[in-house]
Residue frames relative to the residue before (quaternion, step in Angstrom):
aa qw qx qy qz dx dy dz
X 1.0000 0.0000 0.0000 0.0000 0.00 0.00 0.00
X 0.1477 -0.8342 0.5306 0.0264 3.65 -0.55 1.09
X 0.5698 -0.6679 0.4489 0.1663 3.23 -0.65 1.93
X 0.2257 -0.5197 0.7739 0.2830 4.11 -0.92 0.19
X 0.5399 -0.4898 0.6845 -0.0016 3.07 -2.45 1.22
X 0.2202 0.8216 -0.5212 0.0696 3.32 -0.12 1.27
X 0.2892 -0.7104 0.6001 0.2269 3.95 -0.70 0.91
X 0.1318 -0.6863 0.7031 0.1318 2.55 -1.71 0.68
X 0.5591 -0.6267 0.3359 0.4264 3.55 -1.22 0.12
X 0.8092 0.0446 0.0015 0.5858 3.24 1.02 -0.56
X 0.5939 -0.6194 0.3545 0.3715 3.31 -1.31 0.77
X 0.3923 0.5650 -0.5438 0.4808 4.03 1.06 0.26
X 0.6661 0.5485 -0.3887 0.3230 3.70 0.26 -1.27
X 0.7751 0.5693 -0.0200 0.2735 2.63 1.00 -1.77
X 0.5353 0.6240 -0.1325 0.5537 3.14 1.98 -0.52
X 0.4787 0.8151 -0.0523 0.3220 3.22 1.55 -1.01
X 0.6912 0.5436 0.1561 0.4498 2.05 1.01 -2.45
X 0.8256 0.1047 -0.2153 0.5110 3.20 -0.24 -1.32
X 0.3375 0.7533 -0.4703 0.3123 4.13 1.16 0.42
X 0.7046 0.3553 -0.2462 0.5628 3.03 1.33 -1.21
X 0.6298 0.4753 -0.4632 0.4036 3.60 0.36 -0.20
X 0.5022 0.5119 -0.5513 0.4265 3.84 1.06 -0.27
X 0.3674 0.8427 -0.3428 0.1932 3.43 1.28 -1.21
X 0.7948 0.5169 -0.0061 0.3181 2.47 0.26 -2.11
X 0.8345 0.1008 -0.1930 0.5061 3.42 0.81 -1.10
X 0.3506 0.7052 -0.4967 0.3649 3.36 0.82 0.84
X 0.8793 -0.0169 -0.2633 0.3965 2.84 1.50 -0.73
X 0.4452 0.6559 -0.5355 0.2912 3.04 0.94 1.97
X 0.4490 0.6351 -0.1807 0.6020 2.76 1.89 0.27
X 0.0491 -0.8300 0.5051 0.2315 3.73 1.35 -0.44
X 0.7776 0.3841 -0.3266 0.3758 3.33 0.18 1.10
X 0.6442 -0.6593 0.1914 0.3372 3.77 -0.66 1.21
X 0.4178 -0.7089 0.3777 0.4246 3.64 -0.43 0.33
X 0.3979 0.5331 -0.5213 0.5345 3.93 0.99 0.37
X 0.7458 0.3873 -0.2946 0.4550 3.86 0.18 -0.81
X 0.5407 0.5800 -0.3746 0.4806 3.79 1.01 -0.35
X 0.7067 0.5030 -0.1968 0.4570 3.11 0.67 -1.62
X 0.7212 0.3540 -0.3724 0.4647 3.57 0.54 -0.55
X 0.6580 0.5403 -0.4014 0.3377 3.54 1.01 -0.35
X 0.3825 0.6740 -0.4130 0.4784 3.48 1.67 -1.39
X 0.8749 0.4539 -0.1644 0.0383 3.09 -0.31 -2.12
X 0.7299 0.3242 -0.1662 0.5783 3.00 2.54 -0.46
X 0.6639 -0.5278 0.1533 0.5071 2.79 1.21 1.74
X 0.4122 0.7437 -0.4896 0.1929 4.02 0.34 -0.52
X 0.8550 0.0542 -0.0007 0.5158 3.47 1.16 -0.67
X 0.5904 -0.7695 0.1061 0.2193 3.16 -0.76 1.23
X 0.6708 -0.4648 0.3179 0.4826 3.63 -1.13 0.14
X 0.1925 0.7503 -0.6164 0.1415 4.25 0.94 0.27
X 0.6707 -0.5269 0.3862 0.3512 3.52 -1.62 0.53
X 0.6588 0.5116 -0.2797 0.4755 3.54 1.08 -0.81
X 0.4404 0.6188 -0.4687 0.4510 3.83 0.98 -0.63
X 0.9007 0.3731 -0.0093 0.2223 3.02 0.18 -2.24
X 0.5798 0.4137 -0.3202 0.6246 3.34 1.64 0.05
X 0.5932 0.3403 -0.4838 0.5461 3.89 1.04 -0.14
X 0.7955 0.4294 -0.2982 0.3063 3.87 0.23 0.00
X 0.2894 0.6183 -0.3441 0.6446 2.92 2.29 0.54
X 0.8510 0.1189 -0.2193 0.4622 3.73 0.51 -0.95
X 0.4855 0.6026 -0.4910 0.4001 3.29 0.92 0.49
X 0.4430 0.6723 -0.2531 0.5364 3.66 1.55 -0.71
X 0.7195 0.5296 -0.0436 0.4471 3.54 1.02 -1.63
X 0.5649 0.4682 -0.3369 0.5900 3.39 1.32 -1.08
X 0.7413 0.5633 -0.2761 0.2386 3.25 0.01 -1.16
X 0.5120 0.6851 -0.2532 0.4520 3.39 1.86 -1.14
X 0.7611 0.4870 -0.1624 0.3965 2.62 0.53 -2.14
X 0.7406 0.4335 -0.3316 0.3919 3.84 0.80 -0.77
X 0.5316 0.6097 -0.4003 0.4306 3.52 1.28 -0.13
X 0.6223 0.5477 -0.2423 0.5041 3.36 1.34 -1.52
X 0.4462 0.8069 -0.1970 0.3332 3.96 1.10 -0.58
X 0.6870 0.6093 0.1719 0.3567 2.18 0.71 -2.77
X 0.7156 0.4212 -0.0079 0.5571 3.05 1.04 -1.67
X 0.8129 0.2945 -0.3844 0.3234 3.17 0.69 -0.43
X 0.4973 0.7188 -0.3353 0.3516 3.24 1.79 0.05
X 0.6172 0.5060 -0.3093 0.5171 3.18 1.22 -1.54
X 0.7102 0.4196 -0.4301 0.3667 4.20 0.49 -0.59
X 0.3964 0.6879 -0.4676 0.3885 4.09 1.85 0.19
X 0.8047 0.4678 -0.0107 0.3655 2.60 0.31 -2.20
């Protein structure tokens, strides 16, 4: 299954975004995408298409909030 390429204007938008898609399978998945990720990450669950594209934007969330982060602390 091949993802569409979507821009965003800015990494806020973009953060937004793939927030609500954690959303989503957090709750189809009853469970938080920090607790996935640690499970994914020690092999507990398998290599499925949904794993690997929610642990693609979990990977992403995380980016994006560092990138965020950074640009606040260089406001303030």
């Amino acid at each position: 299954m091949k993802k569409n390429r979507i821009e965003f204007d800015s990494p806020l938008d973009a953060f937004v975004a793939i927030a609500k898609e954690l959303n989503d399978y957090e709750r189809r998945y009853a469970m938080t995408s920090e607790e996935f990720y640690d499970k994914f990450s020690k092999g507990q669950l398998d290599d499925s298409i949904d794993n690997i594209e929610w642990a693609n934007d979990y990977q992403l969330f995380l980016s994006l909030r560092r990138e965020l982060e950074d640009q606040l602390r260089r406001v303030a």
